[in-house]
C-alpha positions as CSV (number, residue, x, y, z in Angstrom):
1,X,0.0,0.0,0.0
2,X,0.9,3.2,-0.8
3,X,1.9,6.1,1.6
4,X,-0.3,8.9,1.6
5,X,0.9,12.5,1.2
6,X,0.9,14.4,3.9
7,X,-1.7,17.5,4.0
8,X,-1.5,20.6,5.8
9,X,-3.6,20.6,9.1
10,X,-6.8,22.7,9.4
11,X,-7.7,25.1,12.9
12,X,-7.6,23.9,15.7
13,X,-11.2,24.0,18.0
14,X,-11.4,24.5,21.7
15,X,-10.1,22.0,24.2
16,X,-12.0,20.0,25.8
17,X,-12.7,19.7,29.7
18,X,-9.6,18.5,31.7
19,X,-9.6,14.4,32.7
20,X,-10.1,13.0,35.9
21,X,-7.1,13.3,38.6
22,X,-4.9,10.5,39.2
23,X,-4.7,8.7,42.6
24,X,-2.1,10.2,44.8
25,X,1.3,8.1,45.4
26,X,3.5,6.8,48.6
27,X,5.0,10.2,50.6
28,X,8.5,10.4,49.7
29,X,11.5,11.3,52.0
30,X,11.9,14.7,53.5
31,X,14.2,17.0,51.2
32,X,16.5,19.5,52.1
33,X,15.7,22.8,54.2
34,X,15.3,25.8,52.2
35,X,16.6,29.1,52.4
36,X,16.0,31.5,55.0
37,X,12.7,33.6,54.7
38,X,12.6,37.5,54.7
39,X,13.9,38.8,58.3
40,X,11.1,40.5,61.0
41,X,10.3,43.7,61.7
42,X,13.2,45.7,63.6
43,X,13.1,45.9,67.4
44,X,13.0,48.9,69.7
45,X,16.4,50.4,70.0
46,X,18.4,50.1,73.0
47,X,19.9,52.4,75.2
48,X,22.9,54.8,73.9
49,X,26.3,53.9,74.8
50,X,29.0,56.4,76.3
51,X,30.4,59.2,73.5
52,X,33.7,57.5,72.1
53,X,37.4,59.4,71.4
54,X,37.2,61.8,69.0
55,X,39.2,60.1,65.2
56,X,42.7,61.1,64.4
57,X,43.4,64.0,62.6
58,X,43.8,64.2,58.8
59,X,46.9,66.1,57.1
60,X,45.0,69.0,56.5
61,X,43.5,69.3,59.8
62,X,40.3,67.6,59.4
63,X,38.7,64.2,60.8
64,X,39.6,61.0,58.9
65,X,36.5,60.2,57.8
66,X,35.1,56.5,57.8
67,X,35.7,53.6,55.9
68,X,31.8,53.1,54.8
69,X,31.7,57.4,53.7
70,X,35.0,56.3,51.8
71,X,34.0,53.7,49.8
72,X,30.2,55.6,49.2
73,X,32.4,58.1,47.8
74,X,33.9,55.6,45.7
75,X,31.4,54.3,44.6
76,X,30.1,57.9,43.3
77,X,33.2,58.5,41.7
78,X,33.0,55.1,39.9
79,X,29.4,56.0,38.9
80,X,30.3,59.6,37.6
81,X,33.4,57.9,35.1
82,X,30.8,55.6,33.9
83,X,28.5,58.6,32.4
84,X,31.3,60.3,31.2
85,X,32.1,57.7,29.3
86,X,28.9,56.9,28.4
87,X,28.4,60.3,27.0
88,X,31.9,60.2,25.4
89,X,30.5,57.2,23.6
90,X,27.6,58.8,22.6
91,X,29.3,62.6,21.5
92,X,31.2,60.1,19.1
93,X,27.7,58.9,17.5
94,X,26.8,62.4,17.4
95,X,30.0,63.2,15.4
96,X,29.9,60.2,13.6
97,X,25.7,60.8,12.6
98,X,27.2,64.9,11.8
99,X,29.4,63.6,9.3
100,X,26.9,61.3,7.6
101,X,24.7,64.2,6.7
102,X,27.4,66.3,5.7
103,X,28.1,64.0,3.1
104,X,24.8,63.4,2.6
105,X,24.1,67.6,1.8
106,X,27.2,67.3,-0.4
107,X,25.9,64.4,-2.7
108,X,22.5,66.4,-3.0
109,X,24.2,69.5,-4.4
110,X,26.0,67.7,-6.7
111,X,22.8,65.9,-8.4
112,X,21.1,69.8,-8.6
């Protein structure tokens, strides 16, 4: 016998309703515990402790300031090169888009 050709298939219609569940197997083994959840709410503060020394003083008379206010300034710093180069990246599209219709103006007056 012959194979038939292949045709394409029409639309298809609406599903139909789902089946019956299956029966529920054995319990399996316990698995592993999961990570922690989201922490509380914060407590009531607690007393304040005694005023420490004050910090050591800086070459130019001021105080040394933190390590956490040293790296946030860091940080900034690292942020504000990024958009400079960012816009650096994007003066040179500018330039590059300028030059492009230049040319562009030049071949027009040339065809009239």
């Amino acid at each position: 016998m012959a194979k038939r050709k292949k045709s394409a298939r029409g639309e298809r219609g609406i599903p139909g309703p789902p089946g019956p569940t299956g029966h529920a197997g054995m319990a399996g083994e316990r698995g592993l515990t999961g990570k922690a959840g989201v922490a509380g709410a914060t407590g009531r503060p607690g007393a304040r402790g005694a005023k420490g020394s004050t910090g050591s003083t800086g070459s130019q008379g001021r105080v040394v300031t933190s390590p956490g206010r040293r790296r946030l300034i860091a940080a900034v710093d690292r942020h504000i090169e990024n958009i400079y180069s960012e816009l650096t990246v994007q003066m040179k599209r500018m330039a590059k888009i300028q030059a492009q219709i230049d040319e562009l103006r030049e071949r027009v007056r040339r065809a009239l």
